[in-house]
VOBA-764234 format. One line per 5 residues: their letters; for each residue x, y, z of C-alpha. Coordinates in pm, 1 decimal, m for minus. Layout:
// VOBA-764234
a> X/Y/Z; ...
// end
This chain:
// VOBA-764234
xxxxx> 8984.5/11141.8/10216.1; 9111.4/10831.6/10078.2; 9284.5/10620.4/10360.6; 9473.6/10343.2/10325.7; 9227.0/10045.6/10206.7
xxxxx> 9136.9/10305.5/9921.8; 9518.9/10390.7/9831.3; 9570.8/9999.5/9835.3; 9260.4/9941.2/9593.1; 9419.1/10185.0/9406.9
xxxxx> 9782.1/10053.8/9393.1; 9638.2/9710.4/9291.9; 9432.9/9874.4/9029.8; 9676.6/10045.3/8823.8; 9981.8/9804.1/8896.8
xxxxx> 9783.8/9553.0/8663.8; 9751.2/9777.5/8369.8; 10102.5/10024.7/8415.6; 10379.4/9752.8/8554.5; 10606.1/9690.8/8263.3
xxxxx> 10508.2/9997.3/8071.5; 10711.1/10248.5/7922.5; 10615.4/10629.6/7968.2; 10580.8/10841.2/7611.0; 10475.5/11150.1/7710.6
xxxxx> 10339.3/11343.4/8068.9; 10072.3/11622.7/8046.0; 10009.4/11883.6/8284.2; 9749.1/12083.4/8294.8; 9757.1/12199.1/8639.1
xxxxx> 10067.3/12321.7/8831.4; 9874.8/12394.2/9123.7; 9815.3/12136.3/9337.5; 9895.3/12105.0/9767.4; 10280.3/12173.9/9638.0
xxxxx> 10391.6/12205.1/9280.7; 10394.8/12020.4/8989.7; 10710.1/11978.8/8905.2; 10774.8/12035.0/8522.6; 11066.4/11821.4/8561.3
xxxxx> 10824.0/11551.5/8485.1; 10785.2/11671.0/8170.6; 11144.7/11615.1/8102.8; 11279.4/11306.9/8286.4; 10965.9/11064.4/8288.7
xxxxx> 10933.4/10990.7/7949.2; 11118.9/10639.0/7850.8; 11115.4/10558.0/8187.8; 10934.5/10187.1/8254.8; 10748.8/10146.7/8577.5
xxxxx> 10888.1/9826.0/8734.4; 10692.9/9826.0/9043.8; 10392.5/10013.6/9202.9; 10429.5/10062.6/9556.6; 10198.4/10178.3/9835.1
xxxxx> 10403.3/10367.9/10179.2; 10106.9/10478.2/10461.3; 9880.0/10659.6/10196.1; 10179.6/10722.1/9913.2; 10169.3/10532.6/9605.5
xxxxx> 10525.8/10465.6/9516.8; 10592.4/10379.4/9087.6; 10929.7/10300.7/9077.3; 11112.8/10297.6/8760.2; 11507.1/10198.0/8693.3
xxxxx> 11635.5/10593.3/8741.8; 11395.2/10700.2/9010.9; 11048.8/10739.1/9221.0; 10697.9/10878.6/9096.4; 10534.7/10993.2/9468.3
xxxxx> 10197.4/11020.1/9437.3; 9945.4/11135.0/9686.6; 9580.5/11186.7/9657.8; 9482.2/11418.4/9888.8; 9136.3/11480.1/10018.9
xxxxx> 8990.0/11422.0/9721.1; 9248.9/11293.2/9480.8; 9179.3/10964.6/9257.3; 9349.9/10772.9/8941.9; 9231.9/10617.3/8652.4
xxxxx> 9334.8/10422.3/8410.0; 9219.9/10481.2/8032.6; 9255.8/10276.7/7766.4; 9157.8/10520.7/7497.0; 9179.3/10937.9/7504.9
xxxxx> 8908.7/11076.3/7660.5; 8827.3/11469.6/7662.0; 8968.4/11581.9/8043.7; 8731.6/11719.2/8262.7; 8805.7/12087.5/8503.0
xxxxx> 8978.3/11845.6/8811.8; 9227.0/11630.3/8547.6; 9492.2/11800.4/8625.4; 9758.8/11556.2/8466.2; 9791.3/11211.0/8250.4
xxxxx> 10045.8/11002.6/8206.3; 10056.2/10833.5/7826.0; 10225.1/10514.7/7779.5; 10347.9/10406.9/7486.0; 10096.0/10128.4/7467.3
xxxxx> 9811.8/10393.2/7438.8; 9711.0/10393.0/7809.7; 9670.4/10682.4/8010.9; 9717.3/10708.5/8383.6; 9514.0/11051.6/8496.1
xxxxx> 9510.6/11234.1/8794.8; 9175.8/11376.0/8876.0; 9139.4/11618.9/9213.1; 8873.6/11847.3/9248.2; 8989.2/11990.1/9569.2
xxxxx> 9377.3/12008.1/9470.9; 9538.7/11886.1/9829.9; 9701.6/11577.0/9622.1; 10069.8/11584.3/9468.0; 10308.5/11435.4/9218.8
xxxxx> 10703.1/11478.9/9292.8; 10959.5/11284.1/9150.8; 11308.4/11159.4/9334.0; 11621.4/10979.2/9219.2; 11694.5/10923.5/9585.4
xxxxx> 11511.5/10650.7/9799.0; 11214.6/10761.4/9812.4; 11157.6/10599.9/10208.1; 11439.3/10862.6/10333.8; 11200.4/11171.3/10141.4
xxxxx> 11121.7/11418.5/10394.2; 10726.9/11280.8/10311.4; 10797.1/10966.2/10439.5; 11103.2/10896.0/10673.0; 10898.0/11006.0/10989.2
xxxxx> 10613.2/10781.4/10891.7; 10527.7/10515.5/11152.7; 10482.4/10127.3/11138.5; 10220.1/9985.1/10853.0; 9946.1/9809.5/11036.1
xxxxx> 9963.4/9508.6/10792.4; 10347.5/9443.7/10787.4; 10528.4/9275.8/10960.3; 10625.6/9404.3/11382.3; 10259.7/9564.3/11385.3
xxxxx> 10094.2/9375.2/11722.1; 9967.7/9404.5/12034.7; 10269.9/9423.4/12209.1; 10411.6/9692.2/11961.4; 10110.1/9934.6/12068.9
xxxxx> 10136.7/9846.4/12475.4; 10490.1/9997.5/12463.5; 10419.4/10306.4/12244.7; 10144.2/10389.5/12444.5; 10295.0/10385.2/12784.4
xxxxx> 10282.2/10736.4/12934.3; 10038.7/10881.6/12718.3; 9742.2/11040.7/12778.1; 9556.5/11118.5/12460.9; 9274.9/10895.4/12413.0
xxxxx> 9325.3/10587.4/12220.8; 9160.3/10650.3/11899.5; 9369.1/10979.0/11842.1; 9659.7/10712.9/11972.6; 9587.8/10511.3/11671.1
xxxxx> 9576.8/10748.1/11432.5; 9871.6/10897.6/11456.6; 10052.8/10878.7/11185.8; 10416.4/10867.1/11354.4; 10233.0/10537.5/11563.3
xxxxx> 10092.8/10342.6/11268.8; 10011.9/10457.8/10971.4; 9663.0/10478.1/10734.2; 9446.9/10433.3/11036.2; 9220.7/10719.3/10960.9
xxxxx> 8862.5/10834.3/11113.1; 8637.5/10572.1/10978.5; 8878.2/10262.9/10997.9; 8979.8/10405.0/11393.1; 8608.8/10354.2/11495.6
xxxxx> 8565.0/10049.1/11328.4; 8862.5/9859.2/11486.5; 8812.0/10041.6/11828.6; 8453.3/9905.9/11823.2; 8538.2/9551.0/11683.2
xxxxx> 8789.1/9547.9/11981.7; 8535.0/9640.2/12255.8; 8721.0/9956.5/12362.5; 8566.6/10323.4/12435.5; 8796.8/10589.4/12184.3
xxxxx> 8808.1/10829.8/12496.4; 8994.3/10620.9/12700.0; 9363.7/10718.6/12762.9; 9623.8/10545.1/12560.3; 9878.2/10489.2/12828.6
xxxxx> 9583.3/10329.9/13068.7; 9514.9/10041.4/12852.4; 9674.7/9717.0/12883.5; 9864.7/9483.5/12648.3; 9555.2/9254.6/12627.9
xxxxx> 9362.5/9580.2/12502.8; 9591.5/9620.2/12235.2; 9633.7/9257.0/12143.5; 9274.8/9273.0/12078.2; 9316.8/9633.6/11925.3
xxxxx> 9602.3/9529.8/11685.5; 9439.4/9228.2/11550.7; 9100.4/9477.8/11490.9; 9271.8/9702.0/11288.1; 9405.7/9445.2/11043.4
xxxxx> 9054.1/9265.4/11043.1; 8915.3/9576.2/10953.0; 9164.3/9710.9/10676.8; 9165.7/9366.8/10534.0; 8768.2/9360.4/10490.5
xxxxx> 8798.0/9700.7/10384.1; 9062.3/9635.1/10125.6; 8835.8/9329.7/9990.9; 8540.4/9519.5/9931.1; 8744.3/9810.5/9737.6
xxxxx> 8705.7/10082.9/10010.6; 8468.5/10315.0/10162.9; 8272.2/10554.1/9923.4; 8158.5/10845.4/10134.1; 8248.7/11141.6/9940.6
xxxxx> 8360.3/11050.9/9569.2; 8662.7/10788.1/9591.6; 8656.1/10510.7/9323.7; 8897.1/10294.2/9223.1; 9136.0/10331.7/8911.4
xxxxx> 8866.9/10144.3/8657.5; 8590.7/10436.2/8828.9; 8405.5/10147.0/9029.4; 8309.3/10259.5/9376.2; 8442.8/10117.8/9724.6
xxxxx> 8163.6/9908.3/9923.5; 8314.0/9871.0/10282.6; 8042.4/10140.2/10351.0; 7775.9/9912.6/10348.0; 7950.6/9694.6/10588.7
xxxxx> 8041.9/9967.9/10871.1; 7929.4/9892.6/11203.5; 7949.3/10242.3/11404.4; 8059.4/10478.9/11153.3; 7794.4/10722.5/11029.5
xxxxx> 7520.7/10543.1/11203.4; 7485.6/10808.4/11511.6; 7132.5/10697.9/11647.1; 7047.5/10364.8/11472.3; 7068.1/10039.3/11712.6
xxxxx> 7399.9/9889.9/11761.0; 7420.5/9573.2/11557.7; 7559.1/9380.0/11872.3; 7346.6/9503.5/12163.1; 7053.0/9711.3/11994.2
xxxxx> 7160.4/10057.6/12222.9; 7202.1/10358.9/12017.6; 7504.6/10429.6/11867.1; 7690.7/10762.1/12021.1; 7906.5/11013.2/11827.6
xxxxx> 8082.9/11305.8/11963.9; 8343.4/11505.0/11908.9; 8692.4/11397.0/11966.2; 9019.5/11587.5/11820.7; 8760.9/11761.6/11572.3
xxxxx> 8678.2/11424.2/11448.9; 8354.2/11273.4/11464.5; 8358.1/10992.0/11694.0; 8111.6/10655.1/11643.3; 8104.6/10414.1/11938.6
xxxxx> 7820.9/10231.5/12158.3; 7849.2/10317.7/12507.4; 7725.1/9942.0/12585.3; 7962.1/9759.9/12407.9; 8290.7/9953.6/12413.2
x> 8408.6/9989.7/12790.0
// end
C-alpha cells in the first residue's frame, strides 16, 4: 500500500506539472472503485484551476477556487502524469485532461482507491476530521506520544500506527523507526517512558524523511507520478530481511506476527 513517503513523492510529483492548470475535460472509465465515482466530476471539474496540491495522512488534497479533489490511492492506487495521450490500459480507471494537453490518470488494479469531490473544507470531511497528528508537522514529539500513550496496553508499534495517534506510519516505516529507536514493537505503549518516545518521535521523522528522499519503498508496484520506482527499499534495515544478520549487531533478524502484521525487529538490539 502506498504510505505516506509514497503519497508525498507523489504530491511533489504532480504539483510540478498540474499547479496553475486549468481542467478541460474528466474521463471515467470506471465507476467502481472502494466508493463511487462520482459523475459529478464530470460536470463541475472542468474550468476549474488547481491552485494547490495538498497531501492530509495518505489523502492528496488539489484544491481549486470552488472546491476539493480527494484523492486516495488505495492498496494499489498510483498517478501519472502524461504529457501526450496514451492508449489506457484495464486498471486506468480515470484521467484528468488539462487544457495544456496533460493528463493526470488514475491507475488501480485492485480498485480500493477513490476520487470525491467537496465544496466544503475538505479537513472537516468525514475522511479526514478524525485523522490524528502528521508526524512531520509541527506538535509531533516525544512528549506528544508519552501522554497519548499513558494507560495503554497495546504494544507500541500497533501504538504508532494508529491512525487516530499519528498518521502515515504504516507497517514498513513502524519497524524501521521502532528499530532505529532501539525499542522491541511488543512492548506495551503505556509502559514506555518519555525518553522512549523522544527517541521514538525523532525515528519516525528520520525515517519518513530518508524515505521521502529516496522516492519511497517499491515492494509491490508503487511508482511515482513520472512511473520511476521508490528506492527506500534498498535502504531498509529490518523490514523484509527475516533471517539475514542485523546490520548493527550481526544476530538474526526476527519477524512475527503482531496485529496480523508482519513484524521485523532484532531481539539484540531492540529491548
Amino acid at each position: 500500500m502506498p504510505e505516506l513517503p509514497e503519497v508525498e513523492t507523489t504530491r511533489v510529483g504532480i504539483a510540478t506539472h498540474i499547479v496553475g492548470q486549468k481542467i478541460e475535460q474528466v474521463v471515467i472509465r470506471t465507476h467502481r472503485l472502494r466508493l463511487p465515482v462520482p459523475i459529478e466530476l464530470t460536470i463541475e471539474l472542468p474550468g476549474q484551476i488547481i491552485n494547490t496540491v495538498e497531501r492530509r495522512a495518505k489523502y492528496l488534497l488539489l484544491r481549486t477556487h470552488d472546491g476539493t479533489i480527494l484523492l486516495h490511492l488505495g492498496m494499489s492506487g498510483s498517478l501519472r502524469v502524461l504529457t501526450e495521450s496514451m492508449n489506457p490500459s484495464i486498471h486506468d480507471h480515470f484521467d484528468f485532461i488539462f487544457c495544456n494537453g496533460l493528463r493526470l490518470r488514475f491507475n488501480d488494479p485492485r480498485r480500493f482507491g477513490f476520487v470525491l469531490w467537496t465544496r466544503e473544507n475538505p479537513l472537516e470531511h468525514p475522511m479526514l476530521r478524525n485523522l490524528g497528528i502528521e508526524p512531520l508537522g509541527d506538535g509531533f514529539n516525544g512528549e506528544y506520544l508519552y501522554h497519548r500513550s499513558r494507560g495503554r496496553r497495546l504494544a507500541v508499534k500497533s501504538f504508532i500506527m494508529n491512525q487516530q495517534i499519528v498518521v502515515g506510519v504504516g507497517n514498513i516505516y513502524a519497524a524501521e523507526s521502532l528499530f532505529l529507536a532501539g525499542i522491541h514493537p511488543a512492548r506495551p505503549a503505556g509502559f514506555l517512558d518519555q525518553s522512549n518516545y523522544t527517541r521514538l518521535a525523532t525515528a519516525i521523522q528520520e525515517i519518513l524523511i530518508e524515505a521521502i528522499a529516496q522516492g519511497g519503498t517499491t515492494l509491490r508496484n508503487f511508482h511515482d507520478a513520472t512511473g520511476r520506482p521508490g528506492y527506500f527499499q534498498f535502504a531498509l534495515r529490518v523490514y523484509g530481511r527475516a533471517g539475514d544478520p542485523c546490520f548493527q549487531c550481526g544476530y538474526p533478524v526476527c519477524v512475527e506476527r503482531m496485529g496480523q502484521r508482519s513484524t521485523f525487529y532484532c531481539m539484540h538490539c531492540q529491548a
